[in-house]
C-alpha positions as CSV (number, residue, x, y, z in Angstrom):
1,X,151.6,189.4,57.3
2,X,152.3,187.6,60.4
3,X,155.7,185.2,59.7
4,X,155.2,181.5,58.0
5,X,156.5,179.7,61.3
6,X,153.3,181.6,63.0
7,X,151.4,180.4,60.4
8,X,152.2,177.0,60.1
9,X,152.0,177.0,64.1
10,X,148.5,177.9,63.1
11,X,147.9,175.7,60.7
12,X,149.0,173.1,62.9
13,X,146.4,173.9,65.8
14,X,143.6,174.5,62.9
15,X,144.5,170.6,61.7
16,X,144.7,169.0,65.3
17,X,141.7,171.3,66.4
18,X,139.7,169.3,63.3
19,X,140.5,165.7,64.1
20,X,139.4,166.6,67.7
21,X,136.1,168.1,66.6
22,X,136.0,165.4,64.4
23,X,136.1,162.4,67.3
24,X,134.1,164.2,69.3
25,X,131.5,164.5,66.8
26,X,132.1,160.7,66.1
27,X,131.7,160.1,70.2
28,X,128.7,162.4,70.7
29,X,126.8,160.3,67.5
30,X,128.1,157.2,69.2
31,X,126.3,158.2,72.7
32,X,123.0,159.4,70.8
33,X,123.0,156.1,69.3
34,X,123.3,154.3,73.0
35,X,121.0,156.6,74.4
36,X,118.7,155.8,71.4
37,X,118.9,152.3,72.3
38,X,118.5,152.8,75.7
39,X,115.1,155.1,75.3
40,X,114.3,151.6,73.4
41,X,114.9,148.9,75.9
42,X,113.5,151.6,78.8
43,X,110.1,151.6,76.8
44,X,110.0,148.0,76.0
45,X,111.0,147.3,79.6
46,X,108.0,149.6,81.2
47,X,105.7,147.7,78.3
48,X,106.7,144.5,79.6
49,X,106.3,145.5,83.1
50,X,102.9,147.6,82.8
51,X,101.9,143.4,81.4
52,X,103.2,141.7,84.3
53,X,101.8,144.6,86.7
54,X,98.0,143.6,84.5
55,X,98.5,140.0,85.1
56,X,99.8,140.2,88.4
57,X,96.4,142.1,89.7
58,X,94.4,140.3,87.4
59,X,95.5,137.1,90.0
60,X,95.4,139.2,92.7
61,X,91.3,140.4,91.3
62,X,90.7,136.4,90.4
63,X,92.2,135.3,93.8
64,X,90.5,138.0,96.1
65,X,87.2,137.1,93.6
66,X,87.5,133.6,95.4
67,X,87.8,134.6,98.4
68,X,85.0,137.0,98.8
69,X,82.5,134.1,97.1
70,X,84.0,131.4,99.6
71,X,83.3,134.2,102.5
72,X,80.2,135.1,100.9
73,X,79.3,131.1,101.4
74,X,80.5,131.2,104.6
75,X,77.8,134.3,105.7
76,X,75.2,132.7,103.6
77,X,75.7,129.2,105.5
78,X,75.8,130.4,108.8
79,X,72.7,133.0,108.0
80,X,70.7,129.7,107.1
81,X,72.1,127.9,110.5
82,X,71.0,130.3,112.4
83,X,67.3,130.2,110.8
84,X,67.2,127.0,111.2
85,X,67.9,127.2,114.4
86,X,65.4,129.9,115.1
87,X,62.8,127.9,113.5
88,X,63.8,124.9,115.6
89,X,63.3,127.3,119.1
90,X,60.2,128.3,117.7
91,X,59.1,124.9,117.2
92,X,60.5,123.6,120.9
93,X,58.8,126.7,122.5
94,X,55.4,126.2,120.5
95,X,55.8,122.5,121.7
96,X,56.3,124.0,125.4
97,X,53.7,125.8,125.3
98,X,51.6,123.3,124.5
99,X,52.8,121.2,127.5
100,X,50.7,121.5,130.5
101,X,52.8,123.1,133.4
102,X,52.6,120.2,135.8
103,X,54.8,117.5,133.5
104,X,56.7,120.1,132.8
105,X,57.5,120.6,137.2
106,X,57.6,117.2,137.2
107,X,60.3,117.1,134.6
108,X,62.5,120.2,136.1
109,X,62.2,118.1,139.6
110,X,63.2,115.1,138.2
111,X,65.9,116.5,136.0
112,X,67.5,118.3,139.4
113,X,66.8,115.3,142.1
114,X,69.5,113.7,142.6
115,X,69.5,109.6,142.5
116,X,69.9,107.8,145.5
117,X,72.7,105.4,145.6
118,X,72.1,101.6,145.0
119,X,73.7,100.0,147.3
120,X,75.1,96.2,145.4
121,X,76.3,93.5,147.7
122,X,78.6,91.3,146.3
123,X,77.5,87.7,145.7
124,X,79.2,84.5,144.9
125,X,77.1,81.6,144.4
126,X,74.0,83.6,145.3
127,X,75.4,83.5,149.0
128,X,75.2,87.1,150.4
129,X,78.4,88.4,152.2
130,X,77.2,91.1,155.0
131,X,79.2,94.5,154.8
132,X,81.1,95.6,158.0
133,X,78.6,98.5,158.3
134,X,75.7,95.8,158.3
135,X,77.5,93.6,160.1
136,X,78.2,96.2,162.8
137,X,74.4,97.3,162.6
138,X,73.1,94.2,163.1
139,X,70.8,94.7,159.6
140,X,71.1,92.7,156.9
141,X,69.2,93.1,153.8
142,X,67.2,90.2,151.8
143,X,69.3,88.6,149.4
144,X,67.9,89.5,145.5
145,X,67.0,86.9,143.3
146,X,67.2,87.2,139.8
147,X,64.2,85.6,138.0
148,X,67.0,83.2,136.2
149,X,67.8,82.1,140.0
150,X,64.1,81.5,141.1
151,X,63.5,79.6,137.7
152,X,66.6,77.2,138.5
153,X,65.5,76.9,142.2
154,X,61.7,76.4,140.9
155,X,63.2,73.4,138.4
156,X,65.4,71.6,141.4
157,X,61.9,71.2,143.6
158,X,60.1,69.9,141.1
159,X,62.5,67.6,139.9
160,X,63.1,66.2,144.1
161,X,59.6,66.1,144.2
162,X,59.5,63.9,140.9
163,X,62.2,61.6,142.0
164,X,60.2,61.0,145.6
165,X,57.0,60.1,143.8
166,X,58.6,57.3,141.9
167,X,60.6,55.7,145.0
């Protein structure tokens, strides 16, 4: 038998050897607990971001939705523009067509003649001042008379020739 001081040695390590085992036992329950929890909040966690991740392309589906109808309106408008606007060149050619092709020379030729200048002398009390190109060409042009003029002038003889018949 080995000697009691080897034994008690022994015992000794055996005893310390246990309380060791023991908090390490104690430790490894505490961390299977924590990773317990953990597994917990890492599943609620991916639930509650799997929701958000639903609701999030359920705005996206609603919002793109919206779009592709205000697009869709957008097509659908310009597709009846442009049918109306067929349906107006169909009309304006018919109506062409129906035109006989001397107004319709006559129009083009007016539409591209240029207009001659008018040339406006400037008056002041219906007295006409001569330009320097008439008055170094020796032309001058007959004064116009608006009717308003020849009305007022008309009104002055009569009323001279009036006033002489009663003297």
């Amino acid at each position: 038998m080995p000697p009691p001081s080897d034994v008690v040695s022994l015992l000794d390590e055996n005893q310390r050897l246990r309380v060791r085992l023991k908090s390490c036992d104690v430790a490894r329950r505490r961390a299977e607990r924590q990773l317990a929890e953990l597994q917990v909040r890492v599943h609620q966690a991916e639930i509650v971001a799997a929701q958000e991740r639903r609701r999030k392309e359920a705005e996206w589906m609603a919002e793109y939705d919206s779009s592709v109808q205000a697009l869709l309106k957008i097509v659908q408008h310009h597709e009846d523009e442009t049918k109306q606007l067929e349906a107006e060149v169909k009309r304006l050619r018919a109506a062409t067509a129906v035109v006989p092709p001397s107004i319709t020379k006559m129009t083009r030729s007016a539409q591209t003649e240029a207009p001659r200048p008018v040339k406006v002398a400037p008056r002041r009390n219906s007295v006409h001042f001569a330009k320097e190109e008439e008055a170094v060409s020796g032309k001058e042009e007959r004064p116009v008379v608006d009717a308003k003029t020849k009305a007022s002038i008309a009104r002055m003889q009569v009323r001279a020739a009036g006033w002489m018949v009663l003297f």
